[in-house]
N, C-alpha and C positions, 0 to 999 in steps of 0.2 A: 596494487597501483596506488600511486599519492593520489590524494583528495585533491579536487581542482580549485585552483583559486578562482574565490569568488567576484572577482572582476573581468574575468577571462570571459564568463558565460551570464545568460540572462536567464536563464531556465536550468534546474537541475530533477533530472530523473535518477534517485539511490536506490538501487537494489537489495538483493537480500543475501541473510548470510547461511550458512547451516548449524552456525554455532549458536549454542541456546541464549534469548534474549533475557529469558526471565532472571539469567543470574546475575543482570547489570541490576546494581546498587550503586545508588549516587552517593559519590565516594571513595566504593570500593576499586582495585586498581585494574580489575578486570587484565582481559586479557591486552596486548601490546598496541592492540588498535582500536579497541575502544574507548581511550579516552580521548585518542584524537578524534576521532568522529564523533563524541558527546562534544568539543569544543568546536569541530567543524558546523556544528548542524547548531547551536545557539550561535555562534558568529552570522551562518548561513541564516538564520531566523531572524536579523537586524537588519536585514539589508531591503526585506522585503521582496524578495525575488521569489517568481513562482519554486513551489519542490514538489517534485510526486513520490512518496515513499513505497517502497514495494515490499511485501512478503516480509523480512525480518529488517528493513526500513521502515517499514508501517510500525513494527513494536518498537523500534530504536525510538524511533519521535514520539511515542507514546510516553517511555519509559523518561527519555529526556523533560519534556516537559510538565513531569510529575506522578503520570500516568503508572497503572500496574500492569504486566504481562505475567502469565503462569501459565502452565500447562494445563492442556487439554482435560478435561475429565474423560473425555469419550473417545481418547486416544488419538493418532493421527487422521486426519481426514485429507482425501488425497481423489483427485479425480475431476471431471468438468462436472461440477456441481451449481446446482441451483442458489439465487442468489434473490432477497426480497429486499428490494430498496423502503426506504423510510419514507414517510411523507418528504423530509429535507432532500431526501436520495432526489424524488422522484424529479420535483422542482430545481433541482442543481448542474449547471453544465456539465458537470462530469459526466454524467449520463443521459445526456441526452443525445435524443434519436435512437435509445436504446431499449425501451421499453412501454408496455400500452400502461395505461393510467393506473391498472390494478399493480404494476410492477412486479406481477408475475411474468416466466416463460422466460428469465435471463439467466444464463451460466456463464462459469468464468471456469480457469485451470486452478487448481486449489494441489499444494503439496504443504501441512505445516501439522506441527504436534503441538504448538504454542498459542496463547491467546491474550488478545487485549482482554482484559477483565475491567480498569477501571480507566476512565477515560479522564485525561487532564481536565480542570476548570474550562470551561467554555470550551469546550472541543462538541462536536455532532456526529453523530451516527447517519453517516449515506445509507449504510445496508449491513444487513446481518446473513446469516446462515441458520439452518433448522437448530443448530446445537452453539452458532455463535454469535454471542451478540455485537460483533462490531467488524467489520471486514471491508468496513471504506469509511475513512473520518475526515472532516473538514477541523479543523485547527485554528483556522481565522490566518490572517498575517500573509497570503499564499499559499500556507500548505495545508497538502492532501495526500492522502495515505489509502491504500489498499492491499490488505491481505491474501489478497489472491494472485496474481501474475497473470499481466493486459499485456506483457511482453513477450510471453513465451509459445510459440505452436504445440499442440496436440503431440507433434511428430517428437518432439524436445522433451516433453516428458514420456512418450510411450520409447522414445531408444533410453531412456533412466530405467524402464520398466525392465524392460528386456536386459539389461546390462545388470539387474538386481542392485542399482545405487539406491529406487526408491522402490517401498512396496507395491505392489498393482491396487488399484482400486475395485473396490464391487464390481462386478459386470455392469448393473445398471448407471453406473456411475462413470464406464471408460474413459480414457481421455479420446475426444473428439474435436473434428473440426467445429472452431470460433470464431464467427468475425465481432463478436464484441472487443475482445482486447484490444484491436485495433482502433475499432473508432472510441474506445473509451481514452485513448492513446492521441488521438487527433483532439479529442476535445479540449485535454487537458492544454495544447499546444495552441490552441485556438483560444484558448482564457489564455494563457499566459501571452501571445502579444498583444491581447486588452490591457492587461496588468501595466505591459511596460510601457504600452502608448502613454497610458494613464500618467505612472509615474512619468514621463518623461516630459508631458505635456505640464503637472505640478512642478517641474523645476526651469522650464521657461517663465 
């Protein structure tokens, strides 16, 4: 699909891709669409408009604004897995109402073999994984990134499972019913009409 033009909408949610991030190199010609989507998403980053990046969105905006993705050492990790938000995590709309103070007892759906490794200049770490250190970042500017998928039901990756697109996860790790992705989904939706009030209110 074309990339929407960014006057059309006042929020954007990018999703993820299956093609490997770590082999974007600023520069390099990549494959046929990703250099439109390196100039959509610095375009998309002047405007000020909220973005939620997803799963291989989270490393595009990484990679874009300087940042490194590489592969996993510990291989794919895949399954509703636990999730420890940061001090920033904790204190941050993104998540909240979704966690007690300790910012344990949260999981999310996790399918990925890639990792943010270095985080642009002034970027934050919301929450990490036992093996990953960055799996929801604040950016500044609007945008926010997560590695995991607050979009997709349990049922969405266990018919991948069964179909053998993606590997199964551990048992103790199944994909199960979540109602975090949701409300982590509303929240971002709930900052972003603060964002626009805002701005809209600075241009009267």
């Amino acid at each position: 699909d074309a990339l929407p033009e960014l006057d059309d909408f006042d929020s954007f949610v990018l999703g993820g891709t299956l093609i490997a991030t770590c082999s974007w190199k600023r520069g390099d010609k990549g494959r046929p669409w990703q250099r439109p989507l390196r100039e959509w998403l610095l375009r998309q980053r002047q405007t000020g408009k909220p973005l939620l990046g997803i799963c291989g969105a989270h490393q595009a905006m990484t990679v874009v604004l300087g940042g490194e993705v590489t592969r996993r050492p510990g291989g794919v990790a895949a399954g509703s897995l636990p999730v420890k938000l940061t001090h920033a995590g904790l204190n941050h709309s993104l998540f909240g109402g979704l966690a007690a103070e300790s910012g344990d007892a949260l999981a999310f759906h996790f399918f990925h073999y890639e990792e943010v490794s270095r985080l642009p200049e002034d970027a934050v770490i919301l929450a990490a994984t036992g093996d990953s250190p960055a799996v929801a970042v604040d950016y500044g500017g609007g945008w926010l990134s997560v590695q995991f998928h607050p979009e997709a039901s349990h049922s969405t990756f266990q018919h991948w499972v069964d179909e053998g697109i993606i590997r199964p996860p551990s048992p103790e790790f199944a994909y199960c019913p979540l109602a975090s992705g949701r409300t982590l989904l509303a929240n971002f939706l709930a900052k972003s009409v603060q964002v626009l009030q805002s701005m809209e209110s600075n241009v009267q």
